[in-house]
N, C-alpha and C positions, 0 to 999 in steps of 0.2 A: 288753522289749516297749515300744515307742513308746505315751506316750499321745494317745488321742482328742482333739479339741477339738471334734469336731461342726463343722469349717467345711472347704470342699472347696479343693483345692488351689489356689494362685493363678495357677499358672504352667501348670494342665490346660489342652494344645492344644484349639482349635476344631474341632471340624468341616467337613472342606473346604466344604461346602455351605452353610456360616454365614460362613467365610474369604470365599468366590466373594461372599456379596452382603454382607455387608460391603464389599468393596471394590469392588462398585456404586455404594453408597450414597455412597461417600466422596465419587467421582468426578464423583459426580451433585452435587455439596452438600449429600447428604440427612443433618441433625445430629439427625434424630430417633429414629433405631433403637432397638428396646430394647437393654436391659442384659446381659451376658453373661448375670448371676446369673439375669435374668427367665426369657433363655431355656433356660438350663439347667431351670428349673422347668418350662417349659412342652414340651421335650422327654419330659421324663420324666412329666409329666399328660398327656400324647399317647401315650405306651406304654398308660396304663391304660383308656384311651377304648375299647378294644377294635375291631372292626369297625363302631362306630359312626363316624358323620362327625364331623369337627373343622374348626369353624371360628373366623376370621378377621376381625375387625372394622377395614381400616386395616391394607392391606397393606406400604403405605410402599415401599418396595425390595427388600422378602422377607428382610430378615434374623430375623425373626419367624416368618415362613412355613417360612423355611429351618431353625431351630430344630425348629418343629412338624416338620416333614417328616423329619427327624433320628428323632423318638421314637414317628412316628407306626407304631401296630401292619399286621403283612402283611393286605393286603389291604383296610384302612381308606380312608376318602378324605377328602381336606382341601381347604375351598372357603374362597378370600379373594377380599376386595373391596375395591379403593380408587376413589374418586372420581376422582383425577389421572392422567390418560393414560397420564404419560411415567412416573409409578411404574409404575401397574398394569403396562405395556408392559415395563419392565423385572426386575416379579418374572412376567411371564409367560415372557420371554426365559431367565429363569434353571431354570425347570420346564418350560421346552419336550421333549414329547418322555413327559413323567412321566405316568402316565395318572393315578394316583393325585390330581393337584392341578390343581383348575381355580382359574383364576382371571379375576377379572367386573371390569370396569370398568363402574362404578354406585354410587352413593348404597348405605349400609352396610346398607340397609333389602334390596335386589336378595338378599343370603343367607339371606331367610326360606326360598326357592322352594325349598332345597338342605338344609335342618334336618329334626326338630330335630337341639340337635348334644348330642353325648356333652362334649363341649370345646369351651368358644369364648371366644378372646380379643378382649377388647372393648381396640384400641390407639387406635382412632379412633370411626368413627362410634359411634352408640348409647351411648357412655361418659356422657355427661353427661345423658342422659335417666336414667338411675336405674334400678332393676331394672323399673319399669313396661315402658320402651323395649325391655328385650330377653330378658324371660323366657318371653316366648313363642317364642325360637328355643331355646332350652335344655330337653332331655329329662329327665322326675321323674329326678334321681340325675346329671344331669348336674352339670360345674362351668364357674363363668365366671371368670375371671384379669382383673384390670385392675392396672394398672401406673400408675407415676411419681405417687404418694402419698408429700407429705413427712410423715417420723415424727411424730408428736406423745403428747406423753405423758399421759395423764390423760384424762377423758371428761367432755362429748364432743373427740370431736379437735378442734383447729383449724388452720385453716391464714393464715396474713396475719395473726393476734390476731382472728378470728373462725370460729363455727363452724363445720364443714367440712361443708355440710349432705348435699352428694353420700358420700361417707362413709358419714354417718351412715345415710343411708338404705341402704345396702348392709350396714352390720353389723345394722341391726335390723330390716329387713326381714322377715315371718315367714315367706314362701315361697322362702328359705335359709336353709341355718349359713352364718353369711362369717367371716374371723377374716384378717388383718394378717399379711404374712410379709415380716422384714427383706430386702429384697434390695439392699440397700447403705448406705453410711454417711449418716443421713440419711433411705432413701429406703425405701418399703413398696408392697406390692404387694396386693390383693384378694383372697383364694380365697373363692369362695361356691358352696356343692352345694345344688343347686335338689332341694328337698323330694318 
């Protein structure tokens, strides 16, 4: 019998609907997208949301969206938001048709109207305001996902040779558990379930 290694394959195809805006973003120049790893997690944190809403902070080109949409449960519904037109326009173009997924072009603050959520990945807005900024769209029991976190080993983190104070305030926060999940070489990601 093969052993384990606990790490998922590297060569697991995409999901066409991650394929599709992937190769938006390319097109577009968008060099921001998350990571497969991120979105593999955030598919599968979208399964467990149940029929509650998931959202989307910094839809970018919906490769993130398209992830979420991937994992999201029958019947659930997922609202993002990006400030830039011509993204918003094009992760709307990619969900055209989806009842499930609306998407706002507005300032990251526009998806309180649509909360709380069961799931919401903070890619853009509200990331840098801290858990202050956006625990009030987040349901008791809900989780918030933030991403593009360089590793750091020891506490508190740092990042530059100083301390990572956005971070810090996400892991110690007391209205969450948050806790560090590698998602690449280097790079870490946020889980926090709002108490």
């Amino acid at each position: 019998m093969p052993q384990r290694t606990g790490r998922a394959p590297v060569n697991r195809p995409l999901p066409p609907l991650v394929m599709r805006a992937k190769r938006d973003a390319a097109a577009a120049g968008f060099g921001r997208s998350c990571r497969d790893e991120v979105g593999r997690l955030l598919a599968t944190l979208a399964g467990t949301a149940g029929a509650g809403p998931v959202g989307e902070l910094g839809s970018g080109y919906g490769v993130g969206t398209a992830w979420l949409r991937t994992g999201l449960a029958p019947g659930a519904r997922l609202v993002t938001v990006d400030r830039d037109p011509a993204a918003a326009a094009a992760t709307g173009a990619l969900f055209a048709g989806d009842p499930a997924v609306t998407v706002l072009v507005d300032d990251w603050r526009a998806a309180a109207g649509h909360g709380p959520y069961r799931l919401l990945f903070c890619d853009g807005g509200g990331k840098q305001g801290g858990p202050d900024a956006v625990t009030g769209l987040v349901a008791p029991g809900g989780v918030v996902v933030l991403d593009d976190f360089t590793a750091s080993s020891g506490w508190p983190p740092t990042f530059g040779g100083e301390v990572d104070r956005l971070r810090v305030s996400w892991l110690t926060d007391e209205r969450f558990l948050a806790t560090e999940v590698g998602t690449g070489p280097g790079v870490v990601a946020i889980v926090a379930t709002r108490r």
